[in-house]
N, C-alpha and C positions, 0 to 999 in steps of 0.2 A: 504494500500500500504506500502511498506516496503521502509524504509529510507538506505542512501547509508552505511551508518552505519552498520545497523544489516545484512546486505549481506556480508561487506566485513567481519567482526568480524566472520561470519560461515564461509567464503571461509576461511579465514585465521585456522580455527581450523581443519576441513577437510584437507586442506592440511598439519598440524603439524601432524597431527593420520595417514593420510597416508604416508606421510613421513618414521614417526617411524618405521609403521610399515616391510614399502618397507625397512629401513637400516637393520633392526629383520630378515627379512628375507636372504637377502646379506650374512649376519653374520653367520645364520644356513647352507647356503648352502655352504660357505666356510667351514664351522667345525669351527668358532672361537669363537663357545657360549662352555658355559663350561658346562658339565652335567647335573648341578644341573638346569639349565635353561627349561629341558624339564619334564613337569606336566607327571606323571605317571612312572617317572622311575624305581619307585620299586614295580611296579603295581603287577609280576610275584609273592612277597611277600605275596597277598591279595589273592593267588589262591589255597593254601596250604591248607589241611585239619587237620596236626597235628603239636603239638607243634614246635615238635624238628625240623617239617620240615619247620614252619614258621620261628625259629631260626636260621636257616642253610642261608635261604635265606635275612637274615635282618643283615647275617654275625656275628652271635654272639654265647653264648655257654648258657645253663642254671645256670645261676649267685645266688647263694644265698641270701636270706633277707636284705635289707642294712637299715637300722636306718634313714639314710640319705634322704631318698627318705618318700615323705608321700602320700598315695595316700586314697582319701577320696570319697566315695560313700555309699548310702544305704545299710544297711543290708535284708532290703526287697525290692524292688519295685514291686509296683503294677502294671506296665505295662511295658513292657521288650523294647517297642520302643522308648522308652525315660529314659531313665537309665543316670541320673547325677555325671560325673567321676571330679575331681578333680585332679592333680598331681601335687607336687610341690618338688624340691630338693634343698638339701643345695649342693649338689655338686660341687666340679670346672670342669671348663670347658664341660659342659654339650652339646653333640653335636646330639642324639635324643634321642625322645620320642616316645616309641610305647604301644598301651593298644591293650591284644590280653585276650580271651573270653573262656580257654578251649572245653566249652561245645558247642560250634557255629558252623554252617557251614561253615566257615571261620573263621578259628581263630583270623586271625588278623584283628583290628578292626581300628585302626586310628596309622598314622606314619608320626610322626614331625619331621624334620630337622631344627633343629635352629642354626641362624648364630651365630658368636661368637658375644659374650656381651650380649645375649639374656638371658634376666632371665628365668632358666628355672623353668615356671611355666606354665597352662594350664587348661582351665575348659571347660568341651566336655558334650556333650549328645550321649550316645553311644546305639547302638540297641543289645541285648542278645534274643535269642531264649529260654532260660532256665535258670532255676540254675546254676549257673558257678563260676569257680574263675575267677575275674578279677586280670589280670596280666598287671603288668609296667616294660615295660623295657626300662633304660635309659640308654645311650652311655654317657661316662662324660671320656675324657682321652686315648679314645680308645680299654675301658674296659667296660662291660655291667655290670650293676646291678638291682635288681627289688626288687618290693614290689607286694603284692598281697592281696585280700579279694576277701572272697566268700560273692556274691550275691544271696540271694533268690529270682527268681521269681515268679509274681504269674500268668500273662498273658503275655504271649509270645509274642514277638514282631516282629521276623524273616519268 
């Protein structure tokens, strides 16, 4: 039998998660959540099949090699479904992170918006269909920059 205790302590949580989420909801359907608040907003980004048109859509231009940025992965992997990506920048103010796949059927592969004061740093397991450059592209300033290495694969993961 359950004591008066552990009933109220669950009624009590049930109604803070409903709560929250009844005001979350008030808030969207007035318009006072702010964009970044809805998961998928740059979904149209991840539908793209080539570079320049994943760039167009990520709002940015093809940025040259920057020193700055270090992005670290295998020269081979053995299995393309699990491809370990590393990135890290000295950048200021660093505001995203994106890793796109030339060779992929979608190029773009993962897209970090980080708040401010966020270290920008990040370590992903990415999926590659093939051999490809992996491409970093980081927003820092309002300016894009990247780093790049090509990956060998040997089993396809896509």
């Amino acid at each position: 039998m359950h004591s008066c205790k552990d009933v109220d302590s669950g009624r009590r949580q049930a109604l803070k998660t409903g709560g929250g989420l009844g005001v979350l909801g008030l808030f969207a359907m007035l318009g006072l959540l702010p964009p970044s608040a809805f998961a998928g907003a740059d979904r149209k980004a991840f539908e793209h099949k080539t570079l320049n048109e994943a760039l167009d859509a990520l709002g940015g231009q093809i940025a040259g090699e920057n020193p700055l940025i270090t992005l670290t992965a295998p020269d081979v992997a053995e299995n393309g479904a699990l491809v370990p990506v590393t990135v890290e920048s000295t950048l200021a103010d660093v505001e995203q992170i994106s890793i796109l796949a030339d060779r992929n059927p979608t190029m773009l592969i993962a897209h970090y918006t980080l708040p401010k004061g966020t270290d920008p740093y990040l370590s992903t397991r990415i999926r590659m269909a093939e051999t490809s450059n992996v491409i970093v592209l980081v927003k820092a300033g309002g300016r894009f920059y990247r780093a790049s290495k090509q990956v060998k694969v040997t089993a396809g993961g896509c």
